[in-house]
C-alpha positions in Angstrom: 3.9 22.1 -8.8 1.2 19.7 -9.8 1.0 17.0 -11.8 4.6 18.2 -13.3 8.0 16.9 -12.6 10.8 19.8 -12.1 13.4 19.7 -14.3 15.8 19.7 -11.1 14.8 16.4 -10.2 16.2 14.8 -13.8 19.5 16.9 -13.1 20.4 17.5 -9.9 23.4 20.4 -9.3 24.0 19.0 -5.8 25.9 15.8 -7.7 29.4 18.1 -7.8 29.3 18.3 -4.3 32.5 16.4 -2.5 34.2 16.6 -5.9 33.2 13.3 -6.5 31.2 13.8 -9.2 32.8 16.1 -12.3 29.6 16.9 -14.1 25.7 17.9 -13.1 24.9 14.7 -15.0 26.0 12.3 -12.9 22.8 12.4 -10.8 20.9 12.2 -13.8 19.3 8.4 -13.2 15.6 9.6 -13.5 13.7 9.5 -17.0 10.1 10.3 -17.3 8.2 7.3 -18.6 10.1 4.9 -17.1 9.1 2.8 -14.7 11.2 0.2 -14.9 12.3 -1.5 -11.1 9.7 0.3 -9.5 7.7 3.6 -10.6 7.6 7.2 -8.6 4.7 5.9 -6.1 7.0 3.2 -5.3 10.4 5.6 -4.3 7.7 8.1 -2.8 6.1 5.6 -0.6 9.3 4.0 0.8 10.3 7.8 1.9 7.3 8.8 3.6 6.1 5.3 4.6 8.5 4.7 8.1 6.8 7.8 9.6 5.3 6.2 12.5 2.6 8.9 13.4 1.6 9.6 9.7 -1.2 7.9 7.6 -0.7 7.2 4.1 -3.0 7.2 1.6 -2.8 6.4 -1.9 -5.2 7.7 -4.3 -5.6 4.8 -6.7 -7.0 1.2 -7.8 -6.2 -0.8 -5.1 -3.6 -3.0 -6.9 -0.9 0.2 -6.8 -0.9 0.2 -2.8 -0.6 -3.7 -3.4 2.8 -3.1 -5.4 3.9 -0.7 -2.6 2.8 -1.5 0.4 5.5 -2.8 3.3 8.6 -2.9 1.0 10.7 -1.7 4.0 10.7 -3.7 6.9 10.9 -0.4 8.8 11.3 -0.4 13.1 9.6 1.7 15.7 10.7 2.6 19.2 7.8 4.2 20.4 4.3 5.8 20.0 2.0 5.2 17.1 2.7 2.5 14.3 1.0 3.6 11.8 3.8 2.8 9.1 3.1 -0.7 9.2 -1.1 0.5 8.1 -2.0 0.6 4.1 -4.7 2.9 2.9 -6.2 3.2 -0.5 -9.2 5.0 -2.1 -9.1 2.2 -4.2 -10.9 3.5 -7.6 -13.2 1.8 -9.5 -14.9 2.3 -13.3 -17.8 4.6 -11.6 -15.2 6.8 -10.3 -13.6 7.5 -13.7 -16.5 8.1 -14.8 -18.3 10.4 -12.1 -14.8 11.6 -10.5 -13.8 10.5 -7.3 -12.5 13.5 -5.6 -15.5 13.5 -2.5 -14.3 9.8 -1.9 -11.1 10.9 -1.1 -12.2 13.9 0.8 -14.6 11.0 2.6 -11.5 8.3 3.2 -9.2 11.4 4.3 -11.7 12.3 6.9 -12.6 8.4 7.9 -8.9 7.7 8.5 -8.1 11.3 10.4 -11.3 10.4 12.7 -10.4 6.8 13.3 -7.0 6.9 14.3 -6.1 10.6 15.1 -2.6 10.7 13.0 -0.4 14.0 13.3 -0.5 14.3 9.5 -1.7 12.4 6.4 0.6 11.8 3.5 -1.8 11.6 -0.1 -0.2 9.9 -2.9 -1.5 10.8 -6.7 -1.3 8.2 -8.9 -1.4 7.6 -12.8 -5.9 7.2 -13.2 -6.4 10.2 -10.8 -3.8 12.0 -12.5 -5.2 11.4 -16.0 -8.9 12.1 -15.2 -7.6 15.2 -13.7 -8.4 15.1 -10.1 -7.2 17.9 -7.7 -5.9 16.2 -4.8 -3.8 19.4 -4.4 -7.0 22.0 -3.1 -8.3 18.8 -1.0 -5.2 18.8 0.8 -5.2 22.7 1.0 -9.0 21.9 2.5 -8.4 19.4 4.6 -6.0 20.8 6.4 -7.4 23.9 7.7 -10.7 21.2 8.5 -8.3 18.8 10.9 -5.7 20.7 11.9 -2.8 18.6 10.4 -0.5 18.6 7.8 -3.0 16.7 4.4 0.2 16.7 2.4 -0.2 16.0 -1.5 1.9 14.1 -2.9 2.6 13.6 -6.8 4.3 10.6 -7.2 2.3 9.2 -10.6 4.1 6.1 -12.4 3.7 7.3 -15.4 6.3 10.8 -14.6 9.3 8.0 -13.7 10.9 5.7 -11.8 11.8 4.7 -8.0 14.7 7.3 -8.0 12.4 10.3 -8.9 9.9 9.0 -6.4 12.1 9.8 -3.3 12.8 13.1 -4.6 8.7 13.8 -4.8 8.9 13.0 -1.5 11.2 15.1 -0.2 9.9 17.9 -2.2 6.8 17.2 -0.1 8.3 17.2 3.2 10.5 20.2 2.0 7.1 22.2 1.1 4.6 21.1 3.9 6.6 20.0 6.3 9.9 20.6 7.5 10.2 24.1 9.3 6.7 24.6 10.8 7.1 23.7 13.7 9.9 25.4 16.2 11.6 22.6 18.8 11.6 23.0 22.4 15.0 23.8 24.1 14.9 20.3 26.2 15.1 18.4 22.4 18.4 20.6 21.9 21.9 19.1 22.8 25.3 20.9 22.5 25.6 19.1 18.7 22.3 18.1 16.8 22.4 16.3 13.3 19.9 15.5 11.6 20.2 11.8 9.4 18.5 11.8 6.0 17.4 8.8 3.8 18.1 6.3 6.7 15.0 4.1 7.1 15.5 1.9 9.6 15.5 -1.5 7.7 15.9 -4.1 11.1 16.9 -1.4 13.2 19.6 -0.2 11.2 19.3 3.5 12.7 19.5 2.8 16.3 22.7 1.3 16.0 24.0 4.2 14.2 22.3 6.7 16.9 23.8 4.1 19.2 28.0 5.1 18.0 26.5 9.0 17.5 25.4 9.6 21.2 28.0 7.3 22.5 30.7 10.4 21.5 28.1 13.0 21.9 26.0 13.4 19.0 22.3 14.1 19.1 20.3 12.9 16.3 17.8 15.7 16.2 15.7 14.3 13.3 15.7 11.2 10.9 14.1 11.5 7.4 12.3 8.7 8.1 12.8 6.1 9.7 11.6 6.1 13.4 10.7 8.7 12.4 7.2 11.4 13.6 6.2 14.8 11.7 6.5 17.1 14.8 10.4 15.8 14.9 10.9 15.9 10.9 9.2 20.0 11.5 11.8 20.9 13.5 14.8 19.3 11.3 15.3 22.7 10.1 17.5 23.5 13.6 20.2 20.7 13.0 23.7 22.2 12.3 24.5 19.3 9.9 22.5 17.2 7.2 24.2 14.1 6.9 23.0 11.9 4.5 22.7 8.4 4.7 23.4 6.5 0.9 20.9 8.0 -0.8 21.3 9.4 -4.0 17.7 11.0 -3.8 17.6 12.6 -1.3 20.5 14.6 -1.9 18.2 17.0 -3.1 16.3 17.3 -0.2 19.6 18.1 1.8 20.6 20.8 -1.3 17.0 22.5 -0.4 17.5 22.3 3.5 21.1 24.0 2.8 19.5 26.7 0.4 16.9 27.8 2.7 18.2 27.2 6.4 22.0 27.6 5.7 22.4 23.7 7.3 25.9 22.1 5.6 25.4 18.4 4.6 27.7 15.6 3.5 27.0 11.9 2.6 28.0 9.0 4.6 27.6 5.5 4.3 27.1 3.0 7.6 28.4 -0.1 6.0 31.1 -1.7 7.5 33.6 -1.3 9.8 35.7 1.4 7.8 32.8 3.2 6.5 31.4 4.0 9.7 34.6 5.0 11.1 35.0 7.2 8.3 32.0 8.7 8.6 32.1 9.5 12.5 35.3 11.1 11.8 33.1 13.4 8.6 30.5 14.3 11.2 33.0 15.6 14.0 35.3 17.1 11.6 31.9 19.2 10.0 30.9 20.0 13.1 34.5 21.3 14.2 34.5 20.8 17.8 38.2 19.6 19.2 37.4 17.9 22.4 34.5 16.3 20.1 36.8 15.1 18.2 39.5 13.5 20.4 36.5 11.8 21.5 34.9 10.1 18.8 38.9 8.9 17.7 39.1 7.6 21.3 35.7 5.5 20.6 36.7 4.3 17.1 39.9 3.0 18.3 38.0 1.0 20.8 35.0 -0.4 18.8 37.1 -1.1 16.2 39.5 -3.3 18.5 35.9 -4.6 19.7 34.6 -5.1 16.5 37.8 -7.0 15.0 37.9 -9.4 18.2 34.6 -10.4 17.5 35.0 -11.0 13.8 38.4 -12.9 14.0 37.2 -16.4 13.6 35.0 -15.7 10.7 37.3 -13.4 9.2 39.7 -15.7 9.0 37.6 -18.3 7.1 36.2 -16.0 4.5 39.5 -14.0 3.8 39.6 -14.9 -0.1 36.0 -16.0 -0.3 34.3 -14.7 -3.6 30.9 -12.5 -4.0 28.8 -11.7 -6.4 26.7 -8.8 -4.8 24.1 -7.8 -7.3 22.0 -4.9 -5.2 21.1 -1.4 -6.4 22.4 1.8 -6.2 24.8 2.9 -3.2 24.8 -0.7 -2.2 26.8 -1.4 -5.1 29.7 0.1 -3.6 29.1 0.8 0.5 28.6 -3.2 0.7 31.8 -3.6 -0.9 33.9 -1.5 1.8 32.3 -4.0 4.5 33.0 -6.7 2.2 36.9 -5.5 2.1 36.7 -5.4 5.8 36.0 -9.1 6.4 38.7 -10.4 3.6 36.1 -10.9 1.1 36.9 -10.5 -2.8 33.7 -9.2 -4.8 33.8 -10.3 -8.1 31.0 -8.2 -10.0 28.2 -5.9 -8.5 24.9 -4.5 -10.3 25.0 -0.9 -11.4 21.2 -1.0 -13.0 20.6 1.2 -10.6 23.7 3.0 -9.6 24.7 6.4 -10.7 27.6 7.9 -12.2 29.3 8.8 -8.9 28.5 5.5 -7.5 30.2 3.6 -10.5 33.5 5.9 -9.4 32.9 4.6 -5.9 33.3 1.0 -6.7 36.4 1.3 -8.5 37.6 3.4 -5.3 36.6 0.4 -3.2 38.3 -2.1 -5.8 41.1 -2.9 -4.3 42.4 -5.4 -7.4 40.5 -3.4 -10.2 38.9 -6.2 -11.9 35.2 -5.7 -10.4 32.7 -6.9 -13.4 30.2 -4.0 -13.5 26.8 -5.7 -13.9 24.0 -4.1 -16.1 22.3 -7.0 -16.9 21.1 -9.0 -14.1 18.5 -11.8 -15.4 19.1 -15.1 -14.2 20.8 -16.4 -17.4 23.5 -14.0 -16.7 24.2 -13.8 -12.8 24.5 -18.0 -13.2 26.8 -17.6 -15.7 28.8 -15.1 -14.1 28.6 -16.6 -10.9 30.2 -20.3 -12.0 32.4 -18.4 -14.5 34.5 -17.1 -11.4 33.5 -19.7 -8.9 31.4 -17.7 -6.3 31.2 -18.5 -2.9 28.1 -16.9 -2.4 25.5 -14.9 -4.4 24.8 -11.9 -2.0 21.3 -9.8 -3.8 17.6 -9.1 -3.7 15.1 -12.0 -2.5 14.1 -12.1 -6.0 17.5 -13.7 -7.3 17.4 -16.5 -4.5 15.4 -19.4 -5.8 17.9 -18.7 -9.4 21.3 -19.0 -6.7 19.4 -21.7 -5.0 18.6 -23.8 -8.0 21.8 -23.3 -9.5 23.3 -24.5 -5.9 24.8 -21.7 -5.1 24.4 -20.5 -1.4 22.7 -17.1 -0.9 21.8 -14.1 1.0 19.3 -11.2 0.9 20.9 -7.9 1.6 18.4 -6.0 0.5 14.9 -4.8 2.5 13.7 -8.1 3.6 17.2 -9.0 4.8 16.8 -11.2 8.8 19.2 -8.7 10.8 20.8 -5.1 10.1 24.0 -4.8 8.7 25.2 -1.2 9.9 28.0 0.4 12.0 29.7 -2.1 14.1 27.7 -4.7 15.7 25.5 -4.7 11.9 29.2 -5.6 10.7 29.2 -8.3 13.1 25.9 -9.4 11.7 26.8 -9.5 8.0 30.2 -11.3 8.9 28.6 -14.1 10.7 25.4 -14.5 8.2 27.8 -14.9 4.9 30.4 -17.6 7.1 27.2 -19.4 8.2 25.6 -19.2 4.1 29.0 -20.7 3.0 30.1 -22.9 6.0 26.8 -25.2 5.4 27.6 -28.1 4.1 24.3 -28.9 2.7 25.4 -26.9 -1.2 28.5 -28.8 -0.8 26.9 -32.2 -0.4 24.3 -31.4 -3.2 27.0 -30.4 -5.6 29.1 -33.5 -5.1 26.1 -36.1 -5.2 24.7 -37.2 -8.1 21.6 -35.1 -7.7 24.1 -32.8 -9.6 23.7 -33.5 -13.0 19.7 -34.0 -13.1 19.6 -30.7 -10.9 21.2 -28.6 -13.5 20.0 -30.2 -16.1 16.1 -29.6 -14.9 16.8 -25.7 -14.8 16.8 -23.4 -17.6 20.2 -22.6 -17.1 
């Protein structure tokens, strides 16, 4: 492949699939050149990142693994932690000059010898790329020397953004990776899924293994988080892909199908409904009766569960009013949990969101009058925000000094977010973080003191 993106990645045939989407373009976010909220080294290194028994190099100056380093606050159960470990070959002006393809040959062999990973992830980047370096037959090289997967991957800034950066990644794991390695029959249960584009932000995934194997469902493989590369080898025996609200790695899961025959569908974990819903998806795909009538019998009960617990801050934030500015499939799966707690979202970001995600807000707008947000600078949110008298300002940690100074209470639902917000106990989470955010009285005070007027008045809003 090389240095080239496909033309699959830019438009991806898989976006028909579910007849949610009416035309190839829908999936069509990516455009070479941009690099606008976050470039392809960015989406790559968030993919292959949570891989806990993997080392991940990025062939670069040193500010690039700077920009990507630990942007999901990915979890670990066991063995190695190597996820949480940054390496760079960290170019400089001699190795423009006099190439730099032996130091990455040297730091490969450093890092296998040091800390004995099971495979070793290499990230080109926009210099190397442009001076022409072949990480490509150093990988090929270095893999026969140590016995583990050297996987390049081709994630320069300058071929696009985040979006095409998880699908360089799963191209990688598609080529080097997944299929090479057989599983043993003790790993094999009577149904085996496999989740893809789940990375484990605060333990997100073990509460969704948590429901699966609590009606019978063995998670064979994660792609990634939690994740190691002898697990993510044998994916390739799962009966079902399911993937987890990501438009990227659709295309992984269109690959998997091609080659191995393995169905998928896309499910989102967020909230009380959409995890119910997609329970019901993964038994109904599977087609097993009795496995069936089981996972209604546990819904019914966690839901009962689930409702008790939320009562009391339910029934404080029934009419309370959101603006949720987050990107891509958050734009629409937070608004389900949102509708299960009584909340009313008044606008949501689509910078980020694709066409089918656009159609799955106004599926989730229950009173159609959602303001779609493309613009999202701090001028704007504030304005929307007071406009319709917000509540709360639910986004990214970079929007929470402009909610804070504006004295409107916030909370980060994006990767840095305190506690996981998926399947039911994570809907317990969310319900009780937003009543606290809005129950304090310390914006109320602010706003009704005289502080008011010099506070807004000593912003730029």
């Amino acid at each position: 492949m090389g240095i080239v993106a496909k033309e699959e990645y830019f438009d991806e045939p898989a976006c028909e699939h579910n007849g949610v989407a009416k035309e190839k373009k829908a999936c069509k976010t990516a455009t070479p050149g941009s690099a606008t909220g976050g470039c392809a080294l960015d989406g790559a290194y968030i993919v292959l990142s949570p891989i806990k028994d993997a080392l991940n190099i990025v062939h670069a100056p040193i500010n690039c693994l700077g920009n990507s380093y630990n942007q999901r606050t990915s979890k670990a159960l066991k063995g190695k932690e190597y996820y949480m470990y940054g390496f760079t070959t960290a170019i400089n002006e001699n190795d423009l000059i006099f190439g730099s393809e032996y130091k990455l040959k040297h730091g490969i062999t450093y890092a296998f010898n040091r800390f004995k990973p099971k495979g070793i992830f290499v990230y080109n980047t926009c210099v190397p790329a442009l001076t022409g370096e072949d990480i490509e037959s150093a990988s090929k090289e270095l893999t026969v020397k140590l016995k583990i997967p050297v996987v390049p991957v081709f994630s320069q800034g300058f071929s696009g953004n985040k979006n095409l950066g998880n699908k360089i990644a799963g191209e990688a794991l598609f080529t080097h990776i997944i299929g090479k390695k057989a599983p043993s029959i003790d790993m094999l249960e009577d149904f085996n899924i496999n989740l893809i584009g789940e990375y484990n932000i605060k333990g997100e995934l073990f509460l969704i293994k948590k429901a699966l194997k609590s009606i019978g469902i063995n998670v064979l493989s994660t792609i990634t988080g939690d994740s190691t590369v002898e697990e993510i080898m044998y994916s390739y025996k799962a009966e079902l892909n399911v993937v987890i609200c990501s438009k990227a790695l659709v295309y992984l899961a269109r690959k998997m199908k091609e080659k191995f025959g393995i169905p998928y569908i896309e499910e989102s974990f967020f909230g009380m409904s959409s995890t119910n819903k997609a329970i019901i998806d993964i038994v109904s795909a599977i087609g097993n009766k009795s496995l069936k009538n089981k996972a209604e019998n546990y819904i019914e009960l966690m839901t009962r569960k689930t409702e008790y617990e939320i009562y009391e801050y339910k029934k404080f934030l029934t009419g309370k009013k959101i603006l949720l500015y987050t990107g891509g499939v958050k734009s629409w799966s937070l608004i389900s949990a949102l509708n299960d707690i009584g909340i009313r979202v008044i606008a949501t970001g689509i910078k980020k969101s694709t066409e089918e995600d656009k159609i799955r807000i106004k599926e989730f707008d229950k009173n159609g009058n959602i303001i779609l947000l493309d613009n999202g600078n701090p001028v704007n949110l504030i304005k929307i925000a007071k406009e319709n008298d917000a509540d709360l300002i639910m986004a990214g940690g970079r929007n929470q000094y402009t909610a804070i100074k504006s004295l409107i209470p916030f909370l980060d639902v994006n990767q840095e977010r305190l506690e996981p917000y998926t399947s039911y106990e994570g809907m317990e989470c969310l319900a009780r973080r937003i009543y606290y955010e809005i129950k304090t009285p310390l914006f109320k005070l602010l706003r009704s003191a005289y502080i008011l007027p010099r506070a807004l008045k000593s912003t730029a809003f």
